[in-house]
ROROVO-984400 format. One record per residue (C-alpha): residue in one letter; x, y, z negated. Coordinates in nm, 2 decimals, always signed. Layout:
<recs>
<rec><residuo>a</residuo><x>X</x><y>Y</y><z>Z</z></rec>
...
</recs>
This chain:
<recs>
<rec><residuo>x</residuo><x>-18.72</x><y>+0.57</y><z>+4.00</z></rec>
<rec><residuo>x</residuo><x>-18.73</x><y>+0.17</y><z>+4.00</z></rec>
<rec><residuo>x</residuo><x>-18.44</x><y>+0.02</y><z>+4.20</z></rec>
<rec><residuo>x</residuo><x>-18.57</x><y>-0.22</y><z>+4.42</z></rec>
<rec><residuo>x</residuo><x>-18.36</x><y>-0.59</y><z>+4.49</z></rec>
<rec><residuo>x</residuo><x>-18.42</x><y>-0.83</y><z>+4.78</z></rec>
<rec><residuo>x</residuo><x>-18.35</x><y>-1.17</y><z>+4.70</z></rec>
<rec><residuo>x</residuo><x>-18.21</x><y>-1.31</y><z>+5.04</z></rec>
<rec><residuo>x</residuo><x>-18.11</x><y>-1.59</y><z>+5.24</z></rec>
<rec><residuo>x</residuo><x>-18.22</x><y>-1.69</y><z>+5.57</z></rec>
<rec><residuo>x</residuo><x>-18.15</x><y>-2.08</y><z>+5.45</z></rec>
<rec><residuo>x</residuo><x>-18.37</x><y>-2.22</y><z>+5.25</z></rec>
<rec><residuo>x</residuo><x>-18.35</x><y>-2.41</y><z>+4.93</z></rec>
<rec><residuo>x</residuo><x>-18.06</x><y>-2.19</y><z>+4.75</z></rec>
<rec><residuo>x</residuo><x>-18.28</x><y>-2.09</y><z>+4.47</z></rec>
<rec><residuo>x</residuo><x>-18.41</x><y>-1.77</y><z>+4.62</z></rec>
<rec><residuo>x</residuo><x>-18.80</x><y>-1.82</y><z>+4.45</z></rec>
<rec><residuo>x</residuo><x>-18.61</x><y>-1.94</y><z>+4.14</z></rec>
<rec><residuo>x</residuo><x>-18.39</x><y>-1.67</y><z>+4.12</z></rec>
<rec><residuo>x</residuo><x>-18.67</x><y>-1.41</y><z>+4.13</z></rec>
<rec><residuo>x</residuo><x>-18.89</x><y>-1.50</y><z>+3.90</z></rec>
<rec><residuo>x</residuo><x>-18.63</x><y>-1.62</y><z>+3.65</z></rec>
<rec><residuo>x</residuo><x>-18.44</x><y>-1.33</y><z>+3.67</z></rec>
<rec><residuo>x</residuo><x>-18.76</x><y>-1.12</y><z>+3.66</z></rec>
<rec><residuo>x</residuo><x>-18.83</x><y>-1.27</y><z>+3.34</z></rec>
<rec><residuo>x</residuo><x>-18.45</x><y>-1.15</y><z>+3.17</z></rec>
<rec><residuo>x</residuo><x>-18.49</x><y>-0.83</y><z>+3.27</z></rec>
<rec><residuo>x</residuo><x>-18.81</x><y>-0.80</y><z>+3.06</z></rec>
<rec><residuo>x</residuo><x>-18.62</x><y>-0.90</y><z>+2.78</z></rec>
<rec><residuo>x</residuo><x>-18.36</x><y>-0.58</y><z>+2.79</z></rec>
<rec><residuo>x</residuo><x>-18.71</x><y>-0.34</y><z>+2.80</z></rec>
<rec><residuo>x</residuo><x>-18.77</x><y>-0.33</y><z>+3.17</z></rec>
<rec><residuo>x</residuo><x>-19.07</x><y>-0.30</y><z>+3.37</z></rec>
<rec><residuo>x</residuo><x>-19.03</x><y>-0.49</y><z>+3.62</z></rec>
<rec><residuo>x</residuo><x>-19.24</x><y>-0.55</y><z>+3.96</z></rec>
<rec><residuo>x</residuo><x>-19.20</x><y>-0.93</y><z>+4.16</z></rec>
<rec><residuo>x</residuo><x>-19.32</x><y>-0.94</y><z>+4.51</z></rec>
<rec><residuo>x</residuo><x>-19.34</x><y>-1.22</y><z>+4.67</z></rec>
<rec><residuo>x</residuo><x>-19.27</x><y>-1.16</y><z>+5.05</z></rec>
<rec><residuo>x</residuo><x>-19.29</x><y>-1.51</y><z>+5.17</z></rec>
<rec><residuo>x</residuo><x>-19.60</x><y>-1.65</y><z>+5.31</z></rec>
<rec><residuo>x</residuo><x>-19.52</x><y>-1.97</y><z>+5.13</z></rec>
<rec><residuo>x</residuo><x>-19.64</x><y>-1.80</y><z>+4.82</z></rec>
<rec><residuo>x</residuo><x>-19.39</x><y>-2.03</y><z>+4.58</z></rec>
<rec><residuo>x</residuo><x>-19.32</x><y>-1.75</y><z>+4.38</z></rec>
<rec><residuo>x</residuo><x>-19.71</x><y>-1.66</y><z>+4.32</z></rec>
<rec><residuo>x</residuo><x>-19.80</x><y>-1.98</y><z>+4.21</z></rec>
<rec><residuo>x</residuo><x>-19.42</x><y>-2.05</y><z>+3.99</z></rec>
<rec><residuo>x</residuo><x>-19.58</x><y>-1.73</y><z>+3.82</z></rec>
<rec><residuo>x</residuo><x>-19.92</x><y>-1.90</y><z>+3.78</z></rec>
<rec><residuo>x</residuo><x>-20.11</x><y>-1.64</y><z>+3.98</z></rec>
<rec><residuo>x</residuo><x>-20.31</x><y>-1.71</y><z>+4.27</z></rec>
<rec><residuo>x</residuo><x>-20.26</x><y>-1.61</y><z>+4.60</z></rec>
<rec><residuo>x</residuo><x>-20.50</x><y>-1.33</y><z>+4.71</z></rec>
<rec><residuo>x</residuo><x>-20.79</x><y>-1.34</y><z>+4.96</z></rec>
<rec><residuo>x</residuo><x>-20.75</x><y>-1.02</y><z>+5.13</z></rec>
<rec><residuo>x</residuo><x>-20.82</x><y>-1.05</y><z>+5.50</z></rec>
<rec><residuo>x</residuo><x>-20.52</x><y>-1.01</y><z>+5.73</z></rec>
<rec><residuo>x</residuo><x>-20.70</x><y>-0.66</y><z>+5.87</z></rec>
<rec><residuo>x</residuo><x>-20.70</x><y>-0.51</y><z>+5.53</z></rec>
<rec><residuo>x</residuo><x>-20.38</x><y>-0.62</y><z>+5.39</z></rec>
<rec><residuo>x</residuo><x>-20.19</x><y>-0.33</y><z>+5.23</z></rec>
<rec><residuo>x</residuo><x>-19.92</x><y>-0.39</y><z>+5.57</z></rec>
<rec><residuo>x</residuo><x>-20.15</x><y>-0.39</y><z>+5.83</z></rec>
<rec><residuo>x</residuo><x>-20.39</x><y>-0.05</y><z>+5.63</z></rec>
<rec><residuo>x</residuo><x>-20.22</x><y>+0.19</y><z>+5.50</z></rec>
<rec><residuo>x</residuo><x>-20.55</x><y>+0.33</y><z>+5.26</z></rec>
<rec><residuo>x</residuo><x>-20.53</x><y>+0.00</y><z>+5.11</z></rec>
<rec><residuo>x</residuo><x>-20.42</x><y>+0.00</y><z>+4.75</z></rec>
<rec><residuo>x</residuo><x>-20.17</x><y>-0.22</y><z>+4.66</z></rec>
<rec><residuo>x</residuo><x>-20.29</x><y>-0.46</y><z>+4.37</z></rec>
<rec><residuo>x</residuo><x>-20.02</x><y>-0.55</y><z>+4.16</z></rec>
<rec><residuo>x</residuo><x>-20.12</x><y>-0.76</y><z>+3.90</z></rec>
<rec><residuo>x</residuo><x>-20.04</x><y>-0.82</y><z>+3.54</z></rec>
<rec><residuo>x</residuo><x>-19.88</x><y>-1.14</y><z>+3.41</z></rec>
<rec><residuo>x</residuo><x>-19.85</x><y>-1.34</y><z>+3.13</z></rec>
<rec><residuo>x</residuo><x>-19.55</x><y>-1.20</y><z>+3.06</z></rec>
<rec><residuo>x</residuo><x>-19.55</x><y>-0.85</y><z>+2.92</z></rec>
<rec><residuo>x</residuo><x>-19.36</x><y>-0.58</y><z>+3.11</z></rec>
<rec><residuo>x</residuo><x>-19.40</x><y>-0.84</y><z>+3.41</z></rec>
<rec><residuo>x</residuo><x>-19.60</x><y>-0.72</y><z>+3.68</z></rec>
<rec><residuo>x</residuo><x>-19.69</x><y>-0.93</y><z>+4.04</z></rec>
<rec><residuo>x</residuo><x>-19.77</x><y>-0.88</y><z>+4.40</z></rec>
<rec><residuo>x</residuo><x>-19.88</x><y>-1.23</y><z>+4.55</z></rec>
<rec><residuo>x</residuo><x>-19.84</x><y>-1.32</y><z>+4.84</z></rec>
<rec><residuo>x</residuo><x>-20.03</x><y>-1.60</y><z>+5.03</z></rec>
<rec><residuo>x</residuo><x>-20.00</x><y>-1.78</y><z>+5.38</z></rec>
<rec><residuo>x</residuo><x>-20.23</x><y>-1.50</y><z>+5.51</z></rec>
<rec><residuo>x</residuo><x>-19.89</x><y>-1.33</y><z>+5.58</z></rec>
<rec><residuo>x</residuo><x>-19.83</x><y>-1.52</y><z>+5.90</z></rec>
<rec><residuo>x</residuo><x>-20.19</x><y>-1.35</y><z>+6.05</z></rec>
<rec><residuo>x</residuo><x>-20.04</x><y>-1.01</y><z>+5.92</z></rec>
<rec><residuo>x</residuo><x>-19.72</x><y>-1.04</y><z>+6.09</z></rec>
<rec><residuo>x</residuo><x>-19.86</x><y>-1.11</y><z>+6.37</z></rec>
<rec><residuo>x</residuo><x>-20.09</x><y>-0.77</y><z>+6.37</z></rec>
<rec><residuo>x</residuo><x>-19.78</x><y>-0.62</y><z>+6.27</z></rec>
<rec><residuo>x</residuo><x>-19.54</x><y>-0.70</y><z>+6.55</z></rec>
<rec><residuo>x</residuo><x>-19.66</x><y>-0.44</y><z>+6.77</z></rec>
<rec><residuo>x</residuo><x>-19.64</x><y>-0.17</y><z>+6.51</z></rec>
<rec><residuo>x</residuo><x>-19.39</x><y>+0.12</y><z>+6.61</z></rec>
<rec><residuo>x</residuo><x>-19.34</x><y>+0.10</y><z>+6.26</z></rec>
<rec><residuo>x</residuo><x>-19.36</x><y>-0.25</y><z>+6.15</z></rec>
<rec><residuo>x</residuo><x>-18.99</x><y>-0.24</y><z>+5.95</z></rec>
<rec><residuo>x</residuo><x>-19.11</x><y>+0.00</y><z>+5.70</z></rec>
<rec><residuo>x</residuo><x>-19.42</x><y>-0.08</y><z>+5.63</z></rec>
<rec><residuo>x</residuo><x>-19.33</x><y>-0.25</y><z>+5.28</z></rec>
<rec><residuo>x</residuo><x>-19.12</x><y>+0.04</y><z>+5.22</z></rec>
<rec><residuo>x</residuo><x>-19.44</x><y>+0.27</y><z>+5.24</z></rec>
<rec><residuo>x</residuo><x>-19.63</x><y>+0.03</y><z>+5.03</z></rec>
<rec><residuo>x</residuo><x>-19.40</x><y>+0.06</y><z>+4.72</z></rec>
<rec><residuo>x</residuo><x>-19.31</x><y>+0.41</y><z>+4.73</z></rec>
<rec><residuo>x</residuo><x>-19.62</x><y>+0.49</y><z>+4.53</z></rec>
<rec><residuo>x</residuo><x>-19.48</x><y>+0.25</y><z>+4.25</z></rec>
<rec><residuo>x</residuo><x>-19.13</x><y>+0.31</y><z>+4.27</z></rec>
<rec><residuo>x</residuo><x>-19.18</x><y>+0.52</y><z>+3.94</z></rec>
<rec><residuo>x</residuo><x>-19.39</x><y>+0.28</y><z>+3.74</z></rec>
<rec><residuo>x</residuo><x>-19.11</x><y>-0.02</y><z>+3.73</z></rec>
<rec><residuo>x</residuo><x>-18.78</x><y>-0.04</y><z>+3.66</z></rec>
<rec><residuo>x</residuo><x>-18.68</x><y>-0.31</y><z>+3.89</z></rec>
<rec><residuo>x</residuo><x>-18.86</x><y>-0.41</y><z>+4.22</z></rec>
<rec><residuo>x</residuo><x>-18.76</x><y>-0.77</y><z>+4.29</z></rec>
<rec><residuo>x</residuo><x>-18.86</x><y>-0.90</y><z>+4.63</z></rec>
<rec><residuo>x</residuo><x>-18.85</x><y>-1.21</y><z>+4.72</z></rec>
<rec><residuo>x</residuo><x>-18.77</x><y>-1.32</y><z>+5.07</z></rec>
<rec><residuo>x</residuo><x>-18.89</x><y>-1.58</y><z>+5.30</z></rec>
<rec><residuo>x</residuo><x>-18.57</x><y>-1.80</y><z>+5.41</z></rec>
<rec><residuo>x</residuo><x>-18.60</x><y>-1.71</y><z>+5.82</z></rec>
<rec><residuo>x</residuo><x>-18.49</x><y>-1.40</y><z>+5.99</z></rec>
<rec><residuo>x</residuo><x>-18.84</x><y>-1.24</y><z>+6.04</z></rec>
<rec><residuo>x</residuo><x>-19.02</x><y>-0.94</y><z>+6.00</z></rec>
<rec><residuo>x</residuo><x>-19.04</x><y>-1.00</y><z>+5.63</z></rec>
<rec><residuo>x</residuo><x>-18.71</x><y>-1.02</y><z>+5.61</z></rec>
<rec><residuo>x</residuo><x>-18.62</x><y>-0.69</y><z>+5.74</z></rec>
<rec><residuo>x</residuo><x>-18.87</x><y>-0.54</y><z>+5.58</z></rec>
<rec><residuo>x</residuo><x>-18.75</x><y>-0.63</y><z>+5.26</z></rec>
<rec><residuo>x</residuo><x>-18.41</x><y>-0.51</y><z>+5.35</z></rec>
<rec><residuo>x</residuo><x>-18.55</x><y>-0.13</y><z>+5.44</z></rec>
<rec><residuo>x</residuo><x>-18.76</x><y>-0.12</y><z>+5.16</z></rec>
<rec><residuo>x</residuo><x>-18.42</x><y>-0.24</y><z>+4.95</z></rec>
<rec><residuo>x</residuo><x>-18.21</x><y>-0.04</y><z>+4.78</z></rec>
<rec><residuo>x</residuo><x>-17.98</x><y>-0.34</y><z>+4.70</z></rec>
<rec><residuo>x</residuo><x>-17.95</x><y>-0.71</y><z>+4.85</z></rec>
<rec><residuo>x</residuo><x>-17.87</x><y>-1.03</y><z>+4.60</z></rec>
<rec><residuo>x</residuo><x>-17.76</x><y>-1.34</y><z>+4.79</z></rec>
<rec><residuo>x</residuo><x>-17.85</x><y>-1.64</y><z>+4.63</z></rec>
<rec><residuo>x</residuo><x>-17.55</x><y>-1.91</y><z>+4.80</z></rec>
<rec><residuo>x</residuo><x>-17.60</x><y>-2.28</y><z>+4.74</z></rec>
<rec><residuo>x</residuo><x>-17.29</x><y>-2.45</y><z>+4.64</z></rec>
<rec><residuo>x</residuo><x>-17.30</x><y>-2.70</y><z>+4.98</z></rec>
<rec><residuo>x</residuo><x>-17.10</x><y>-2.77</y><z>+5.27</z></rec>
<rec><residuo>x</residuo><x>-17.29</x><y>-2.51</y><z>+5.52</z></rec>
<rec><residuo>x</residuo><x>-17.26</x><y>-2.22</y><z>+5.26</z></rec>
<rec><residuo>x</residuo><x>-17.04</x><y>-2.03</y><z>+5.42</z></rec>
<rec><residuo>x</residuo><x>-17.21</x><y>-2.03</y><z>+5.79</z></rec>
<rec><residuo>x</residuo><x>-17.54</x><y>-1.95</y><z>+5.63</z></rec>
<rec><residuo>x</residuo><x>-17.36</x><y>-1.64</y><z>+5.44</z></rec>
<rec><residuo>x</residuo><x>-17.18</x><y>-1.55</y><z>+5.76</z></rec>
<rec><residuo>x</residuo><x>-17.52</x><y>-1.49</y><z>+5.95</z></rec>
<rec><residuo>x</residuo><x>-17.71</x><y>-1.31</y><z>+5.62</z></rec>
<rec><residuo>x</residuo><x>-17.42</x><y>-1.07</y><z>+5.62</z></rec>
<rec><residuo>x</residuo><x>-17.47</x><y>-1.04</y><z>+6.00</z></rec>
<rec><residuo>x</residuo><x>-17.78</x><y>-0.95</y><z>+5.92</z></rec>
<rec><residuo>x</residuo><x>-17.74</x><y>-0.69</y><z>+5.64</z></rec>
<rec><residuo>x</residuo><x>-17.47</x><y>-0.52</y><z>+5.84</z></rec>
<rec><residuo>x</residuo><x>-17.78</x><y>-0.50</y><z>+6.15</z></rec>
<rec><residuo>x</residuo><x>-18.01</x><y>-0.35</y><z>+5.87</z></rec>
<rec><residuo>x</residuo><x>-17.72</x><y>-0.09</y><z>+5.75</z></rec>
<rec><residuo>x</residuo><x>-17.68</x><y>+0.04</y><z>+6.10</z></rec>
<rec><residuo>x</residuo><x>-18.03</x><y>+0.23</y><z>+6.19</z></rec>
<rec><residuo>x</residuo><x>-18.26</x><y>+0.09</y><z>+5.97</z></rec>
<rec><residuo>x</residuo><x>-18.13</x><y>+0.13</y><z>+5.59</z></rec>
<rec><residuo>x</residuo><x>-17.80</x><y>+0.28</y><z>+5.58</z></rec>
<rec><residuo>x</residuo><x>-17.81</x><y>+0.32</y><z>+5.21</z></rec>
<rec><residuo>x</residuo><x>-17.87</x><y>-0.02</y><z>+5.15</z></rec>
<rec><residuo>x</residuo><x>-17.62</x><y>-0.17</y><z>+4.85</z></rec>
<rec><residuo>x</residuo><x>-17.46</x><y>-0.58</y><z>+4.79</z></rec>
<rec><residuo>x</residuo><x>-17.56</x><y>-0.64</y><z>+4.46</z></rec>
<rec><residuo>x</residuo><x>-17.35</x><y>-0.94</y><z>+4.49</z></rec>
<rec><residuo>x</residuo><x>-17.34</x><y>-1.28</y><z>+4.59</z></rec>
<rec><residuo>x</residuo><x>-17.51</x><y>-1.50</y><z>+4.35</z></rec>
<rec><residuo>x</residuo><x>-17.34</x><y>-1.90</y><z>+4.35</z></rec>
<rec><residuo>x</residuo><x>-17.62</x><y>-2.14</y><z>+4.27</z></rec>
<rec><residuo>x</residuo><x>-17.71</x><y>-2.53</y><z>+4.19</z></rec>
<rec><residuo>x</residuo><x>-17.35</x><y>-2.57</y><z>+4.08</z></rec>
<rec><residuo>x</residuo><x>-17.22</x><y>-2.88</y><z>+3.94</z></rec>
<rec><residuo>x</residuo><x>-16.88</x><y>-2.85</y><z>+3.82</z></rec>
<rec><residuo>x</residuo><x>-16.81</x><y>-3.22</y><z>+3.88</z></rec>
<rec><residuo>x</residuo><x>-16.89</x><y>-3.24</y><z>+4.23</z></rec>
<rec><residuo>x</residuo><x>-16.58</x><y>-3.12</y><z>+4.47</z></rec>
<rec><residuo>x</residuo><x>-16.79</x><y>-3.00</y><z>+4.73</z></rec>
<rec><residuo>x</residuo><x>-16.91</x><y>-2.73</y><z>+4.49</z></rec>
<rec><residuo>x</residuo><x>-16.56</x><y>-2.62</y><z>+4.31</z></rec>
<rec><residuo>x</residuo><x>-16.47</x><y>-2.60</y><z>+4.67</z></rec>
<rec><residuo>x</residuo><x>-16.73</x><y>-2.40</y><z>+4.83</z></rec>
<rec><residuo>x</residuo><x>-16.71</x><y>-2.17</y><z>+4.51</z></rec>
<rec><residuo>x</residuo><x>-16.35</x><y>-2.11</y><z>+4.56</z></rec>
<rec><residuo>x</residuo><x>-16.36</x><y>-2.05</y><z>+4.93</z></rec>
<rec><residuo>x</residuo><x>-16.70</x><y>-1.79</y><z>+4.86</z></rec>
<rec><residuo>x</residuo><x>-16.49</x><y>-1.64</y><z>+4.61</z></rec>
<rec><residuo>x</residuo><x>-16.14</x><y>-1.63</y><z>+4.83</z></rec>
<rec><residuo>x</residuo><x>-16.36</x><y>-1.48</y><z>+5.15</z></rec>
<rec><residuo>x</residuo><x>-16.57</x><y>-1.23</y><z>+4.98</z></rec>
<rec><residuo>x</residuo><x>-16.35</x><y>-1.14</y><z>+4.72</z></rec>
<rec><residuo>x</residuo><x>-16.52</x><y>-0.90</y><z>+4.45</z></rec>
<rec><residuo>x</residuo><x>-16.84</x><y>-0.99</y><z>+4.57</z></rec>
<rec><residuo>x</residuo><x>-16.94</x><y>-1.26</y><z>+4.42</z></rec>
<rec><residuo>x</residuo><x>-17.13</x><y>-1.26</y><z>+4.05</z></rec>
<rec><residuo>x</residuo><x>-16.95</x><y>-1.35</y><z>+3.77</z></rec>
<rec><residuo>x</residuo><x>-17.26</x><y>-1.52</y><z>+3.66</z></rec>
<rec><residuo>x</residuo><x>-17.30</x><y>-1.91</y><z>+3.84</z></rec>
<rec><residuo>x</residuo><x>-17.64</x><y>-2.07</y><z>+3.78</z></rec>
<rec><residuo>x</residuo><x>-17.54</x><y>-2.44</y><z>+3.71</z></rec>
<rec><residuo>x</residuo><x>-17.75</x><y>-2.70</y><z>+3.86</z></rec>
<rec><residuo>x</residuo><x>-17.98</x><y>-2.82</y><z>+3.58</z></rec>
<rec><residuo>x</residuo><x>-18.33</x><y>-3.05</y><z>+3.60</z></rec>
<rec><residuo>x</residuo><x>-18.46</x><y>-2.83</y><z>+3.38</z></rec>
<rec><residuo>x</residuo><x>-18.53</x><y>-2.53</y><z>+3.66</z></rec>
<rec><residuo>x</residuo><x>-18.76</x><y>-2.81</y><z>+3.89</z></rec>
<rec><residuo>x</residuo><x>-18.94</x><y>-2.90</y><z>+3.60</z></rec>
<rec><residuo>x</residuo><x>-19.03</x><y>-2.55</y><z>+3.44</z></rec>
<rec><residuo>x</residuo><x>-19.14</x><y>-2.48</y><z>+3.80</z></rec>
<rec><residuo>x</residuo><x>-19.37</x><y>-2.80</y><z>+3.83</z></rec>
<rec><residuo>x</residuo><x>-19.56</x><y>-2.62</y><z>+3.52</z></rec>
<rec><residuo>x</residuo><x>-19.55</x><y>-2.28</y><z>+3.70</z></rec>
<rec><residuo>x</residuo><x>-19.32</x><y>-2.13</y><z>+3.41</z></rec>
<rec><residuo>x</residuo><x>-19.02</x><y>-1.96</y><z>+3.40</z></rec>
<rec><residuo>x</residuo><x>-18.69</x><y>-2.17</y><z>+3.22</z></rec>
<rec><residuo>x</residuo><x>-18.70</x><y>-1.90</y><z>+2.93</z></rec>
<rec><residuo>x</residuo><x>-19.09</x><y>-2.04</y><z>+2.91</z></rec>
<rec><residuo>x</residuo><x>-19.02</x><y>-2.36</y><z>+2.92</z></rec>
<rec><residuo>x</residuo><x>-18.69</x><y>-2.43</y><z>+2.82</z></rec>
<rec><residuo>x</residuo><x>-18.56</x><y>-2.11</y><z>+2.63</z></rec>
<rec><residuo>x</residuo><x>-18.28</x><y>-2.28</y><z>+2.50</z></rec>
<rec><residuo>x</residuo><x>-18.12</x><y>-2.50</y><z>+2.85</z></rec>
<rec><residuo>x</residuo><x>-17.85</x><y>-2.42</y><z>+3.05</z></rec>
<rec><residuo>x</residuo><x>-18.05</x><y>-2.27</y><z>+3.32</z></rec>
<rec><residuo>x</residuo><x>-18.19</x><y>-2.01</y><z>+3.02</z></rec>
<rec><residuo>x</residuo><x>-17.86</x><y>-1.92</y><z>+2.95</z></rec>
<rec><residuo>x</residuo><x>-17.74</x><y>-1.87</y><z>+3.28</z></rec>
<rec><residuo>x</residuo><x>-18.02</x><y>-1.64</y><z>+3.38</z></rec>
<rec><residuo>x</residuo><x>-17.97</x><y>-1.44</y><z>+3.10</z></rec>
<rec><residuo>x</residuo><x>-17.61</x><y>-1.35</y><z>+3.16</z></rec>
<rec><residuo>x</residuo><x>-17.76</x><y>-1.31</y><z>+3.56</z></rec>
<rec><residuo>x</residuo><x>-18.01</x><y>-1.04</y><z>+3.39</z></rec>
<rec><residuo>x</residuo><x>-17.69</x><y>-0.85</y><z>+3.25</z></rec>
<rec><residuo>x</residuo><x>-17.46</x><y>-0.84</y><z>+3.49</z></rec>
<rec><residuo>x</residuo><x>-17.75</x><y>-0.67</y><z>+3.73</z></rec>
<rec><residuo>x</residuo><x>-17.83</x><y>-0.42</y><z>+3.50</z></rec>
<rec><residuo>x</residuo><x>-17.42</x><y>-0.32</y><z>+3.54</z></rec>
<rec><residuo>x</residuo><x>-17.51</x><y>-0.25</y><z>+3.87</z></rec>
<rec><residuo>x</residuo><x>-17.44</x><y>-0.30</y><z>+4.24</z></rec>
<rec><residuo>x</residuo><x>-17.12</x><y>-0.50</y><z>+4.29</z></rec>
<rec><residuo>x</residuo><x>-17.06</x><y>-0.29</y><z>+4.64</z></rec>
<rec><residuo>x</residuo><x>-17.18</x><y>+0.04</y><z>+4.79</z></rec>
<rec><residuo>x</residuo><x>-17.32</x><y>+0.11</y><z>+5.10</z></rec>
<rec><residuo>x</residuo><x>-17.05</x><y>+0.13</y><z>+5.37</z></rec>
<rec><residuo>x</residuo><x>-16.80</x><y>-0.14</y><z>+5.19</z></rec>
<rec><residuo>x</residuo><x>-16.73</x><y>-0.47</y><z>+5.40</z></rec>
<rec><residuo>x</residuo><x>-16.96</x><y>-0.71</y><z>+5.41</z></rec>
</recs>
């Protein structure tokens, strides 16, 4: 059975969309199947895939119907599959918000897939919404993508707040797959300092893996590719690589370890 990853942060711009489809990418490259949804009604990582976002009307999307199939598609990139989002999302969470069982409803979508994939990587929309949650039920693991800045730490704070809600009644079983330090640039002190004080708070935690700050990453997404598309050979590449390996290792932290 696929293991399936949220890629979460309720603040925005830590490399969340980047992550996922980047990472997505690596995985491919040790034999996985993998599955990306995007969860975000943004839709960034549906067009960074260069897919388009689907027309489906808010009444029969596979949240708000049940007995409707959920189209995954194929990508360009072989062993890459996607599930698009588009800004229809805001309509369905709206229908959904009365739903005795709004929190699950992605977790009933990709239980018929679970078996096809070996990786389910959802991306997450940065707000504390219904998406978000149900991401983190349908999640067997949670990767926190942390921006190297002077509000890390408060943002973190308030996602862990938020796992630790999720653990409690909703998904007990749910995993950290670790805390993932991003747009890091070794010769700015903000960043060796918010990397040290991430490191001293939530001490084996945090990924061994940092994804550097590199140009490279804004531009491959400008051409909707992924780095190892467009810049096999950068920085970025080889970060995301070494991301790829360290998360098939596994979890950094079981269910019911502090967070």
């Amino acid at each position: 059975m696929g293991l399936a990853v949220a890629i979460a942060n309720q603040k925005g711009g830590v490399g969340k969309t980047t992550t996922a489809i980047n990472l997505a990418h690596a995985l491919t490259f040790a034999g996985k199947h993998v599955l990306l949804v995007d969860f975000d009604p943004q839709a960034n990582a549906t067009s960074g895939i260069g897919a388009l976002p689907p027309t489906t009307p808010p009444q029969n999307h596979y949240l708000v119907s049940p007995e409707t199939a959920v189209a995954c598609q194929e990508t360009r990139i072989p062993q890459l599959s996607l599930l698009p989002a588009s800004s229809g999302l805001h309509a369905v969470g709206r229908i959904l918000s009365a739903a005795p069982d709004k929190e699950f409803r992605l977790k009933h979508a990709l239980a018929a897939h679970r078996e096809a994939f070996d990786f389910i990587l959802i991306d997450c929309p940065p707000s504390i919404s219904l998406f978000t949650s149900n991401s983190l039920v349908a999640a067997d693991a949670v990767l926190v993508p942390l921006q190297c800045e002077y509000f890390a730490m408060e943002g973190l704070a308030q996602m862990m707040g938020i796992i630790r809600s999720i653990r409690k009644g909703l998904n007990p079983s749910l995993s950290i797959y670790g805390i993932l330090l991003t747009m890091f640039d070794p010769s700015v002190d903000i960043n060796r300092e918010v990397a040290a004080e991430v490191r001293g708070h939530f001490a084996g935690e945090v990924l061994n893996t940092i994804i550097s700050r590199d140009s490279l990453l804004t531009e491959s997404s400008s051409h909707a590719k992924t780095i190892f598309e467009y810049a096999p050979r950068s920085r970025a590449a080889f970060n995301y690589a070494s991301l790829a390996r360290e998360v098939l290792s596994g979890p950094r932290k079981e269910a019911g370890t502090r967070v």
